[in-house]
N, C-alpha and C positions, 0 to 999 in steps of 0.2 A: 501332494506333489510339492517341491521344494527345487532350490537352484543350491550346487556348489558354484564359486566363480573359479573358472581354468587358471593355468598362468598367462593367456592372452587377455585377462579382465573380459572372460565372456558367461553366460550362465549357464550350463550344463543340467540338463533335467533329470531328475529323479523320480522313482516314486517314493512311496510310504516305506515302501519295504527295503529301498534303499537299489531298485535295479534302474536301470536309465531307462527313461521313456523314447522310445523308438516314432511314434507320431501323436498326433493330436488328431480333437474333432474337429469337422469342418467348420465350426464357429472362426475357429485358428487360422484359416486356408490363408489370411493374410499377412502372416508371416513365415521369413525364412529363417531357416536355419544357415547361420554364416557360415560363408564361402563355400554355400550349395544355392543351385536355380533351383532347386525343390523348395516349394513350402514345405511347413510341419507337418502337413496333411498325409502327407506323404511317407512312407517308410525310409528310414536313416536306422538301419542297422547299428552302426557305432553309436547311435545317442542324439538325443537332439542339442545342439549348442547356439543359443540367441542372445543378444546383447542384454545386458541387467535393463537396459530402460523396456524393450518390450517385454519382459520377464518380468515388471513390475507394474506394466500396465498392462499385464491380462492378467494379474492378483497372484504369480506365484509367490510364495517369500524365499527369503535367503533362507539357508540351511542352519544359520543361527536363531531364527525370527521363526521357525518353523515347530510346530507342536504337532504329534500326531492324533 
């Protein structure tokens, strides 16, 4: 899994294979995805999108920093 950043400087999840991740495990349950009352845990259809600071502190990396 890896992050693009949007053009609101937010980080947009991927997987490996390049499709957006839709939720996460419930390790996750305490974060949300911005400008939704859902956590990640949760299904988001369009993609998940979270700030780079918790995107980096649950170990995804950037889409440049990323090796499959």
């Amino acid at each position: 899994m890896f992050y693009r950043t949007d053009t609101a400087g937010n980080a947009v999840l991927f997987h490996d294979s390049g499709e957006v991740v839709t939720c996460l495990p419930e390790e996750y349950c305490n974060i949300y995805s911005v400008d939704s009352s859902l956590s990640v845990c949760y299904e988001h259809p369009e993609g998940i999108i979270i700030s780079i600071k918790d995107a980096k502190r649950i170990g995804i990396p950037a889409e440049d920093d990323w090796t499959d």
